[in-house]
C-alpha positions as CSV (number, residue, x, y, z in Angstrom):
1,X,82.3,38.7,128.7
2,X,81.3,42.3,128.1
3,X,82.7,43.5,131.7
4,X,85.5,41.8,131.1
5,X,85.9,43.4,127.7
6,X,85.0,47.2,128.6
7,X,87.8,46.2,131.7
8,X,90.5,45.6,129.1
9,X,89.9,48.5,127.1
10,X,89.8,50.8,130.5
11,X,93.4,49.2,131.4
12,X,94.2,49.6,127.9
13,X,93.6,53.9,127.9
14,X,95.3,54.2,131.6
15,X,98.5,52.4,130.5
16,X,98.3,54.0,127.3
17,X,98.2,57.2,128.9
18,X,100.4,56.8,131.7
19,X,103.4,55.9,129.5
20,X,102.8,59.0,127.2
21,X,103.4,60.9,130.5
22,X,106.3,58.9,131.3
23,X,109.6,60.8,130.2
24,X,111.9,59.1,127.5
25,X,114.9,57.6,128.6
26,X,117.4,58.2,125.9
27,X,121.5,57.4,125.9
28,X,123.9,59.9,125.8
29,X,126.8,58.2,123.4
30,X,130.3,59.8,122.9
31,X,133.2,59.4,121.6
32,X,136.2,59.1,123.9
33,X,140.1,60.0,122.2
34,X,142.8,60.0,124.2
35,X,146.0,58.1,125.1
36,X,147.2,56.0,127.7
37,X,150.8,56.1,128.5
38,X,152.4,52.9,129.8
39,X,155.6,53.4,131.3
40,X,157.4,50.2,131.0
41,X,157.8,50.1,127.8
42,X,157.8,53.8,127.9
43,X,155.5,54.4,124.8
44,X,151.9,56.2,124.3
45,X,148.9,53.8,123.3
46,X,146.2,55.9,121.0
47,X,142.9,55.3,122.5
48,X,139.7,55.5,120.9
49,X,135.8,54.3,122.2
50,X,132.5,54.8,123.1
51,X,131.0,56.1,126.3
52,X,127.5,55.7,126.7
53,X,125.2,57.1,129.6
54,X,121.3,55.9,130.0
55,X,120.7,57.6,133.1
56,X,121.7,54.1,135.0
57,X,125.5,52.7,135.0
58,X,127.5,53.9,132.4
59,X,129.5,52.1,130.2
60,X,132.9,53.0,128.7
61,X,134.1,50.7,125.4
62,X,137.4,50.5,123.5
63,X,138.6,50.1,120.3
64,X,141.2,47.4,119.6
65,X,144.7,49.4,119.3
66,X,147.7,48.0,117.6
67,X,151.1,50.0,118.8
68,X,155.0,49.7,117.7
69,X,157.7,50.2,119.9
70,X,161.4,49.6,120.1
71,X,162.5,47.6,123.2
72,X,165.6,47.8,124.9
73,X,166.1,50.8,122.2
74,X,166.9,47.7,119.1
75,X,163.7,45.3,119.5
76,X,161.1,46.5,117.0
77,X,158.1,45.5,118.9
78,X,154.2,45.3,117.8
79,X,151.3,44.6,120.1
80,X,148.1,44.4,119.4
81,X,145.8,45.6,122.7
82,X,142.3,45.8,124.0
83,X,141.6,47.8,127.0
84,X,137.7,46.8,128.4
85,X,135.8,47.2,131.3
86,X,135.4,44.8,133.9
87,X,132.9,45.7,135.4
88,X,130.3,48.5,136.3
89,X,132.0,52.2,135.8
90,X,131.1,54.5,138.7
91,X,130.3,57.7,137.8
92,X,130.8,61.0,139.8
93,X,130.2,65.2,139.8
94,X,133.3,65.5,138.2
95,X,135.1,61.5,137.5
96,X,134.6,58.2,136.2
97,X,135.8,54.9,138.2
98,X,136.8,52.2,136.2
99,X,137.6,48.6,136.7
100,X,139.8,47.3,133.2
101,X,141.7,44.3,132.2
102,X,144.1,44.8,129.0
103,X,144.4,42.0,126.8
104,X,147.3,41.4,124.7
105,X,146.3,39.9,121.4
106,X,149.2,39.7,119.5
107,X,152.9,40.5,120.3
108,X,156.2,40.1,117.8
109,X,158.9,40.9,117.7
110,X,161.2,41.4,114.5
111,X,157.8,41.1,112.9
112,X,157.4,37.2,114.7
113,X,154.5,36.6,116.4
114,X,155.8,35.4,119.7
115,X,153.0,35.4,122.1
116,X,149.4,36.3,122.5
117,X,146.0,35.7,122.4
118,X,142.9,35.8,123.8
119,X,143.9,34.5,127.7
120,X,147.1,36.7,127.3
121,X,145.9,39.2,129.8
122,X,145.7,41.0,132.6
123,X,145.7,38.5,136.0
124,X,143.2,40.5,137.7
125,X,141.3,43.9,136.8
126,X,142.9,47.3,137.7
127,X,141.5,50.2,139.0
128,X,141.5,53.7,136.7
129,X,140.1,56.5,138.6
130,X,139.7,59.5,135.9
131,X,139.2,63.0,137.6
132,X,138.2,65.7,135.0
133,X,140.3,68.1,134.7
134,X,138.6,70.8,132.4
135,X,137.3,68.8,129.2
136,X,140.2,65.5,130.0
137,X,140.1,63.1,132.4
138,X,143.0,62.3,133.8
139,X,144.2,58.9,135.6
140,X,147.5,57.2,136.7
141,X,146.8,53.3,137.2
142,X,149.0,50.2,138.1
143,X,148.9,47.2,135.2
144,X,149.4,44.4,137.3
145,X,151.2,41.4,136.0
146,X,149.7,39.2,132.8
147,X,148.4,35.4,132.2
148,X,147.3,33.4,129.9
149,X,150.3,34.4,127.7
150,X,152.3,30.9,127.4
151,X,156.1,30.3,127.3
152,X,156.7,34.0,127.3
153,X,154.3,35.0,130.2
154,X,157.1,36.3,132.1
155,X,158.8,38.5,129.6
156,X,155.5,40.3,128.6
157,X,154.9,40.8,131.9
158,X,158.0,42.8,132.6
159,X,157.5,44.2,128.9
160,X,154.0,45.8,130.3
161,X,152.9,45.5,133.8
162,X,153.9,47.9,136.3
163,X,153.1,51.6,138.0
164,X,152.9,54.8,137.1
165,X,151.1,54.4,134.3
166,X,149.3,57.2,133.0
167,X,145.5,57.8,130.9
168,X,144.5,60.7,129.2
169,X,140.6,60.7,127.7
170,X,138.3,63.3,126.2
171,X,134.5,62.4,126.2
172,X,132.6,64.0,123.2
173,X,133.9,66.9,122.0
């Protein structure tokens, strides 16, 4: 029982010692601003997040938005987004690559809620490929068609998806 004792204690100083030597991991978190522009229905969408690096994958986290808009220049519109990652971001010298989904929470019109929800969303993730250009990272993307989004699927589809769209992020700063 001694030996086995004075063994425990030994085991006990080496680990003790070789994680004092170890170096801290410790996460880089910071704010991302920015603004994604969506060209159908031709309006700017404030962004606003978190990116956080632990020296493994990053991650990249959005604030819920809520935007207004007039449609077909006399529909006052509001939508209530989240953009999220769906996936692992893939981080390089000088860019980010980022699978996302957008979720369209709540949409009305006239100030009815016609449509919405949790499974109103995008019907497969999307690619955003930021490239830094000085402090902002810059993007254009394709939001592919939405589900989930019940009698008026179709219409918010054509009220969002489509190419050309555009994303505009500062990290920290």
């Amino acid at each position: 029982m001694r030996g086995f004792r004075r063994t425990a204690a030994l085991c006990g100083v080496v680990l003790g010692s070789v994680l004092a030597l170890a170096p801290a991991v410790s996460a880089t978190v910071e704010n991302v601003t920015g603004k994604a522009h969506l060209t159908t229905p031709d309006t700017d969408i404030p962004l606003t997040g978190r990116f956080s690096d632990d020296g493994g994958a990053p991650t990249l986290a959005f604030d819920e938005v809520t935007v207004s808009y007039t449609f077909l220049d006399a529909l006052p519109v509001t939508a209530r987004l989240q953009f999220a990652t769906a996936g692992p971001v893939e981080a390089g010298d000088a860019s980010l690559t980022v699978p996302m989904t957008v979720t369209v929470a709540d949409f009305a019109v006239l100030g009815t809620h016609v449509g919405g929800g949790t499974d109103c969303r995008t019907a497969e993730p999307f690619t955003v490929a930021l490239a830094a250009t000085g402090p902002t990272y810059h993007a254009e993307f394709d939001l592919p068609a939405l589900t989930g989004c019940g009698q008026f699927n179709d219409n918010l589809t054509t009220m969002f998806s489509g190419d050309g769209n555009t994303v505009d992020l500062t990290i920290g700063g």
